[in-house]
C-alpha positions in Angstrom: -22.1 -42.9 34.1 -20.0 -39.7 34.3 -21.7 -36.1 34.0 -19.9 -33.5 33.1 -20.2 -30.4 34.3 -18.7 -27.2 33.6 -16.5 -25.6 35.8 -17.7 -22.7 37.7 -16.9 -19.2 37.2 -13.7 -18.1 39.3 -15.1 -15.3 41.4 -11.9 -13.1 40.7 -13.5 -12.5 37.1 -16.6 -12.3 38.0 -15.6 -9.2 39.9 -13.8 -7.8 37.0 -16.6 -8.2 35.0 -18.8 -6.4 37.7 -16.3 -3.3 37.9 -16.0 -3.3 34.4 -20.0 -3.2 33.8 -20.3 -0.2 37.0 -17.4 1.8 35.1 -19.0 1.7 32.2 -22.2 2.6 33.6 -21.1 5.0 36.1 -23.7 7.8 35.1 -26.4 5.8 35.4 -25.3 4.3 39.0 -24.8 7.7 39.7 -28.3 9.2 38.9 -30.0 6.2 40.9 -28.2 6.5 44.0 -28.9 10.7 43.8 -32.5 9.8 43.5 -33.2 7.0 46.0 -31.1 9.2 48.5 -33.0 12.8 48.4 -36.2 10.7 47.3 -35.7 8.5 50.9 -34.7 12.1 53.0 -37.9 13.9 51.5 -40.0 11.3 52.9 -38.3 10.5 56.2 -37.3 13.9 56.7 -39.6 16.5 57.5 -37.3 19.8 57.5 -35.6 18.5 54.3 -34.6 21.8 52.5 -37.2 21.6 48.6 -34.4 23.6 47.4 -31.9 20.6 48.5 -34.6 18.5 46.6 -34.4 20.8 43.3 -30.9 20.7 43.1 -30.7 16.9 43.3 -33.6 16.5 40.4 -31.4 18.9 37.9 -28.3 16.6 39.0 -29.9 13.5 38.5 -31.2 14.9 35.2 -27.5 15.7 33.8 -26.5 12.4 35.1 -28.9 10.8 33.0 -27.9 13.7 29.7 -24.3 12.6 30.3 -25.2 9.4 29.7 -27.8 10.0 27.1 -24.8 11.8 25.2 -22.3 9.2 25.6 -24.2 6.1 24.4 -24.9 8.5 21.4 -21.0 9.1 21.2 -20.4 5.3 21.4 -23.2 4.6 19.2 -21.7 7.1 16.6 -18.2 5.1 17.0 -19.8 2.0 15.8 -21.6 3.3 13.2 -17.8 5.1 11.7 -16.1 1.8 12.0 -19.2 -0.3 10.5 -18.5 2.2 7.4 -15.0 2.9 7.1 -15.1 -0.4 5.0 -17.8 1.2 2.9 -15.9 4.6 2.5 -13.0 2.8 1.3 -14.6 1.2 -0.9 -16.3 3.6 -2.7 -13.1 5.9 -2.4 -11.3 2.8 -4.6 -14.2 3.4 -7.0 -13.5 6.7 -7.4 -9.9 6.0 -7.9 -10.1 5.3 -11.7 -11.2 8.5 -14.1 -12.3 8.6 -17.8 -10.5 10.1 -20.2 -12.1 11.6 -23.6 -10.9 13.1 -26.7 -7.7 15.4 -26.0 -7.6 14.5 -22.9 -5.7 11.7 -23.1 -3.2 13.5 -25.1 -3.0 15.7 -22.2 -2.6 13.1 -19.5 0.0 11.6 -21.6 1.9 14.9 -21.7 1.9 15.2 -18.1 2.9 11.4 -17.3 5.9 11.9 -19.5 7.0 15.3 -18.0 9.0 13.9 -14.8 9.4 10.3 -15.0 12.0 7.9 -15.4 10.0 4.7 -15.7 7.6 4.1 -18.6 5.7 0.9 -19.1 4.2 0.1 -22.0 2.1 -3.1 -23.5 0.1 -3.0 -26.3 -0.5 -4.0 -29.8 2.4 -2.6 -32.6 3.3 0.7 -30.5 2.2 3.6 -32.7 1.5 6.1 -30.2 4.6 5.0 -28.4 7.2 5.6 -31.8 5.5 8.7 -32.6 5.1 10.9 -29.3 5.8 8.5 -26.2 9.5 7.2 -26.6 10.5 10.2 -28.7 9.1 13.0 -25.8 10.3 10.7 -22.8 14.2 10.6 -24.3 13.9 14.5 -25.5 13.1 14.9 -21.6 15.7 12.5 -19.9 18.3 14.3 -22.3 17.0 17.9 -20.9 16.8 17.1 -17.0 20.3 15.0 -17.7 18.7 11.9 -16.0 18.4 8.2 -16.7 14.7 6.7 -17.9 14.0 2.9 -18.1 11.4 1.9 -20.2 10.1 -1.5 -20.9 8.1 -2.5 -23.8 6.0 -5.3 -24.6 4.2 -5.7 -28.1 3.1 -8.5 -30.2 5.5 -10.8 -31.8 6.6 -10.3 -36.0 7.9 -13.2 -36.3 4.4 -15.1 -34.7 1.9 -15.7 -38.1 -1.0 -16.4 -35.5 -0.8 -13.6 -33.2 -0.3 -10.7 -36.2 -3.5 -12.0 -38.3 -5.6 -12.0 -35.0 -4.6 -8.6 -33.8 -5.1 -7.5 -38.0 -8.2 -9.6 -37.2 -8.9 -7.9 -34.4 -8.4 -4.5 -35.7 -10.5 -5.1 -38.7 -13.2 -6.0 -36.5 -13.1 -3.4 -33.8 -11.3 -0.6 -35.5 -11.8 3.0 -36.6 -10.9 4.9 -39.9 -7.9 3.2 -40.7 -9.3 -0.8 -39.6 -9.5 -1.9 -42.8 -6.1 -1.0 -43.6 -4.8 -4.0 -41.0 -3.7 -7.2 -42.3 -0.8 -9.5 -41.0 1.9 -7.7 -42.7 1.0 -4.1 -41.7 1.2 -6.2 -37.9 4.8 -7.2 -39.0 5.4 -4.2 -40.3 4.6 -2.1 -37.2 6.4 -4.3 -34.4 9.5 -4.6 -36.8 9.1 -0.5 -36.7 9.3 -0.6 -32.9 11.9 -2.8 -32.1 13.9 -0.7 -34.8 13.1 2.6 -33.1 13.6 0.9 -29.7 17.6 0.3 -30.9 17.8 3.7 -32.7 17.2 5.5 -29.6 19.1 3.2 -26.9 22.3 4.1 -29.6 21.6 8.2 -28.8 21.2 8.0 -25.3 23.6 6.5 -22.9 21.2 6.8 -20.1 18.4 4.7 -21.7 17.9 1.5 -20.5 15.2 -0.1 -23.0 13.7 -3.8 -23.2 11.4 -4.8 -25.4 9.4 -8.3 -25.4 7.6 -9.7 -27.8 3.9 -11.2 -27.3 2.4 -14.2 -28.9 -1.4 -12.6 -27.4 -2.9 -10.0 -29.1 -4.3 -7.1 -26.7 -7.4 -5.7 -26.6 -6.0 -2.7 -24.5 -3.1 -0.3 -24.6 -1.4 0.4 -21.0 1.2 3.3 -20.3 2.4 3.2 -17.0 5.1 6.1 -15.6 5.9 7.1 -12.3 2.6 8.7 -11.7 0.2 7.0 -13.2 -1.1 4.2 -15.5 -3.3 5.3 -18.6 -5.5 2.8 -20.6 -6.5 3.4 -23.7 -8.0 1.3 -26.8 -7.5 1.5 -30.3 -10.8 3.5 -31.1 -9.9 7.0 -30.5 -13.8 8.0 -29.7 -14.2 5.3 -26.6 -13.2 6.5 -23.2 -9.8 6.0 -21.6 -8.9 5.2 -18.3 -6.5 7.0 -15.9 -5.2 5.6 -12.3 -3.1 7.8 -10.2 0.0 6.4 -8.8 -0.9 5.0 -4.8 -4.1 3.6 -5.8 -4.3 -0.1 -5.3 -5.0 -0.9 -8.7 -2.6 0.8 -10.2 -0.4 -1.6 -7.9 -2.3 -4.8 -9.8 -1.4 -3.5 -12.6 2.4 -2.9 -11.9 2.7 -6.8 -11.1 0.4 -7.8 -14.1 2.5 -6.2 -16.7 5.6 -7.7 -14.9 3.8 -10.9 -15.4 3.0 -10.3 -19.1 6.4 -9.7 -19.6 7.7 -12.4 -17.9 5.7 -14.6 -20.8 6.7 -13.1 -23.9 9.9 -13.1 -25.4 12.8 -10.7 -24.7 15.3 -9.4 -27.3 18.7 -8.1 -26.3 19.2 -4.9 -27.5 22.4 -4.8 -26.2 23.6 -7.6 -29.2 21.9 -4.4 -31.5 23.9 -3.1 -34.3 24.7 0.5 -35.3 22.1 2.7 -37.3 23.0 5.9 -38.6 21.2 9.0 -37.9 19.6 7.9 -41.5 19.0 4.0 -41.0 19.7 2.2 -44.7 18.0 -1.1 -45.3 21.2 -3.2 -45.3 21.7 -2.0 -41.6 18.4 -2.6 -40.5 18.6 -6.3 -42.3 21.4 -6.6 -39.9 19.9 -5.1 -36.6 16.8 -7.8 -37.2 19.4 -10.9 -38.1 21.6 -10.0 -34.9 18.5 -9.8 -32.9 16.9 -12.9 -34.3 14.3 -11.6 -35.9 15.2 -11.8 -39.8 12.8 -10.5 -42.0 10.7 -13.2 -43.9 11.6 -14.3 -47.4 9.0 -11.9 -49.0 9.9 -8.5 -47.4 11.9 -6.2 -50.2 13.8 -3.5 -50.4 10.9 -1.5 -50.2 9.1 -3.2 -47.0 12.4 -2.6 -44.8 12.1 1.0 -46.2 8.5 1.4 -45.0 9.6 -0.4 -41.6 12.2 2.6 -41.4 9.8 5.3 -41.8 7.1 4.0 -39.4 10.2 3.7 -36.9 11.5 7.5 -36.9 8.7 8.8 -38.6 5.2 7.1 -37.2 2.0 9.6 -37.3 0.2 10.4 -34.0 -2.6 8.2 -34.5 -4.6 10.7 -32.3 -4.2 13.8 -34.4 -5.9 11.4 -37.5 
């Protein structure tokens, strides 16, 4: 029978390993040898000078401080790296922020100042008709600058998804939730895919998609080039806000890519002309062209109300 045995040591590391241990106890060799030398000459040596003896005790007392100090210092090394991974962590906690009452209007105002990238996915796109996509093209047509802006709503043509965000709305809304049925839905994302063509016709520099959703959100996001914004459809709940640089606005960026990449994107680009004054036979048109006609049902008077929620939609925040 064979008995292993492990192979011994090499002595070359067992000498680095011994030099390695004296450096880093150097203060401590230091303060034994002081001793054991003035302590063996005080006893061997009568005419050994006290003051010789005094001098030696204070040295080997800061030898033993200087160590003291530094085995605190190391000490206080391991304890910062043990919590850097707690202080990030609670620094990526503090990186979201609530936003109440005008606030958000406010951090909306600010988003929209500079950017040239807007993000948006909700439910119809009130808030985005009314204030966001009017304010962000009045400001790309002032600094003379291009803006992209991508837009991703639920689906009018999809019977499901508009009764269960009406559904939804009726369940969880405020003030106006019992005003939402499936054809208000329609009504709504018709409005913003007709607003979305209006202003890509006034302004050469806007690049606009918008996708339509069969799921109906339960959130509202507004991402720009500084920061992403959640809000929900109750006014009196808190918002969210994420500054640009944080890692979850980051998530967010490549989950609203993903959304998108699921829902269904028209082509503005096959859009028809509207007039400063849209009639209903144009916006028939746009719809057909885009491949979203208009059910059998919808009058003269539906395409007219789709109109005036495009160019005209009310600031659901000043209700």
């Amino acid at each position: 029978m064979v008995v292993s045995r492990s192979a011994p040591q090499p002595s070359g590391r067992r000498l680095e390993e011994s030099i390695a241990w004296a450096v880093r106890n150097a203060d401590g060799l230091v303060a034994i040898a002081v001793a054991l030398t003035v302590g063996l000459l005080d006893i061997t040596d009568k005419d050994f000078d006290d003051d010789i003896v005094t001098g030696s005790i204070l040295l080997v007392l800061a030898a033993l401080v200087y160590g003291s100090l530094t085995e605190r210092r190391r000490r206080m090394a391991d304890i910062r790296a043990a919590t850097a991974g707690t202080g990030r962590a609670i620094e990526d906690l503090a990186m979201v922020r609530t936003l109440t009452g005008p606030e958000v209007g406010q951090a909306h105002e600010r988003a929209r100042r500079s950017t040239s990238r807007w993000v948006f996915k909700g439910g119809t796109g009130t808030y985005l008709r009314a204030v966001t996509l009017p304010e962000c093209v009045l400001e790309a047509q002032r600094q003379r600058r291009s803006l992209s802006m991508k837009i991703d709503i639920v689906d009018p043509a999809d019977d499901k998804v508009c009764e269960a965000y009406a559904r939804f709305r009726r369940t969880f809304g405020h003030g106006d939730g019992d005003g939402w049925t499936p054809e208000r839905t329609r009504k709504e994302s018709y409005a913003t895919v007709v607003a979305a063509s209006w202003h890509r016709q006034r302004l050469d520099t806007l690049e606009i998609d918008v996708h339509l959703s069969s799921v109906a959100p339960a959130l509202r996001f507004d991402l720009s080039d500084t920061c992403l914004i959640i809000t929900q459809d109750d006014p009196r709940r808190v918002s969210l806000f994420v500054e640009r640089g944080r890692p979850l606005y980051d998530y967010y960026v490549t989950e609203l890519h993903q959304s998108r990449e699921q829902a269904v994107k028209l082509d503005l680009r096959e859009a028809t002309p509207l007039s400063e004054e849209p009639t209903v036979d144009e916006v028939r048109r746009l719809l057909d062209r885009l491949g979203l006609a208009l059910p059998a049902g919808f009058t003269d008077r539906d395409v007219a109300d789709v109109i005036d929620k495009a160019l005209r939609a009310e600031d659901p925040y000043r209700r």
